[in-house]
C-alpha positions in Angstrom: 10.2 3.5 -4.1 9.1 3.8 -7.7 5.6 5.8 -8.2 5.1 5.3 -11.8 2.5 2.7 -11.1 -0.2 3.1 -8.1 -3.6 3.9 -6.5 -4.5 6.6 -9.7 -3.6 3.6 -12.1 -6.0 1.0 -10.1 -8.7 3.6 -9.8 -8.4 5.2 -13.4 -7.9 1.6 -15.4 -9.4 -0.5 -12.7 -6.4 -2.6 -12.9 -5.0 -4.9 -9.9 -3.2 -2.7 -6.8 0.7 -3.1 -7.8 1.8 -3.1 -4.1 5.6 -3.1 -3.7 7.7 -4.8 -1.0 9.4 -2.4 2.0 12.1 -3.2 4.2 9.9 -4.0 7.1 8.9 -7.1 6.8 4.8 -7.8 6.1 4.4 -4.0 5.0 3.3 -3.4 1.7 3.1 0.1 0.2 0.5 1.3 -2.8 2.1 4.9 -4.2 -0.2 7.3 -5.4 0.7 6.8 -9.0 1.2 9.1 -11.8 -1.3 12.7 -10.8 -4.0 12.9 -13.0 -5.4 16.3 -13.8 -8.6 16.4 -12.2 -7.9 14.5 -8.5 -11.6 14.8 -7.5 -12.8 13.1 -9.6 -10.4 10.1 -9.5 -10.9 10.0 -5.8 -15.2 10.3 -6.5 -14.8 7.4 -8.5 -16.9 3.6 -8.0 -13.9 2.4 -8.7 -12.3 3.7 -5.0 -14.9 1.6 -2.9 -13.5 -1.5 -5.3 -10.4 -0.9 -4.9 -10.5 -0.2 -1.1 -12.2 -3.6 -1.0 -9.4 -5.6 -2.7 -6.8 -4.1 -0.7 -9.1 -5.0 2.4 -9.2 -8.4 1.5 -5.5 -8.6 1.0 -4.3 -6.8 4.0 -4.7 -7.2 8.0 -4.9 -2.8 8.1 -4.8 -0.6 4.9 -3.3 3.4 6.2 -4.4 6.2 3.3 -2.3 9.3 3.6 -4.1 11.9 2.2 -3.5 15.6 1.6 -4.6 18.3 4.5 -8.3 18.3 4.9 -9.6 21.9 4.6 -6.8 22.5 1.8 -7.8 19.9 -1.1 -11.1 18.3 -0.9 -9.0 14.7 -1.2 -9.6 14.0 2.8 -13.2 14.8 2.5 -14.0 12.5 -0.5 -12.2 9.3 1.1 -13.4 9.6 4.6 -16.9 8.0 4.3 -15.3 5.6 2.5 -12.6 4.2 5.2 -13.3 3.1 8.6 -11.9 5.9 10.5 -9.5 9.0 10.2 -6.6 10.1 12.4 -5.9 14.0 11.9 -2.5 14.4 12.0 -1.5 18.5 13.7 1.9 20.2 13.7 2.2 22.2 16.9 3.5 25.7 16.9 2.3 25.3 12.1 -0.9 24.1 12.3 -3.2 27.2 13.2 -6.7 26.4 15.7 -9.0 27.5 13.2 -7.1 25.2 10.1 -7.7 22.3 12.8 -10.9 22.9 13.8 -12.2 23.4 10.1 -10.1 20.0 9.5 -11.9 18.3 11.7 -15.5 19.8 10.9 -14.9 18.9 7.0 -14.5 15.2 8.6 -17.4 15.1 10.4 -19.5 16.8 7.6 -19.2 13.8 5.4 -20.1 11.3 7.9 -16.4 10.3 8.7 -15.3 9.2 11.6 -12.7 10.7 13.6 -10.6 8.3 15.6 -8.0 11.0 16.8 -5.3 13.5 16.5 -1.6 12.7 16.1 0.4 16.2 17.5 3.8 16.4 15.6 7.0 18.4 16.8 5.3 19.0 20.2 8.2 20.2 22.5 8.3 18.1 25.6 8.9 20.6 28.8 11.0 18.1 31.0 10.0 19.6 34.0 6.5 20.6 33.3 5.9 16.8 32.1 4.9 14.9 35.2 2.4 11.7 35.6 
């Protein structure tokens, strides 16, 4: 999918989301756009909550992906402004203390924490019982 127009072109010009067409049917997808030098302060932007908006009207459920919380402050800037955020783990990469600060940078801000999504988890067939 082409990124050369996106989210940092709708927040930095406040033009109209260029969503582009996927091969599932009825999903849309808004790149991030060209990387502007200072991230922060694109994401801090009025112009976020605006854009947020349009895409809400537009759309029956708008996913961000955002960068690791505790690495970037990207995760902390845009949870007060979505309804809820799903931390997303690696098992056996993704150390306690990284998780646990992830999660206490959400809940600094005032975001809400829906859940946690454990990726490459390794299924013990015989331990695994209902």
């Amino acid at each position: 999918v082409p990124n050369t127009v996106g989210f940092s072109n709708a927040v930095h010009d406040g033009s109209t989301p260029q969503l582009q067409e996927t091969s599932t049917a009825g999903l849309r997808l808004l790149t991030s756009g060209p990387a502007y030098s200072n991230p922060g302060d694109l994401l801090a932007s009025d112009r976020v909550a605006h854009l947020f908006a349009t895409l809400r009207a537009d759309a029956d459920t708008v996913f961000i992906d955002a960068p690791p919380a505790g690495i970037v402050a990207d995760a902390a800037i845009l949870a007060p402004q979505v309804d809820g955020v799903v931390l997303v783990i690696s098992a056996f990469r993704t150390r306690r203390e990284d998780a646990t600060r992830a999660k206490e940078q959400i809940e600094r801000v005032h975001g809400s924490l829906l859940g946690v999504v454990l990726n490459n988890a390794r299924v013990d067939a015989i331990r695994y019982r209902y």
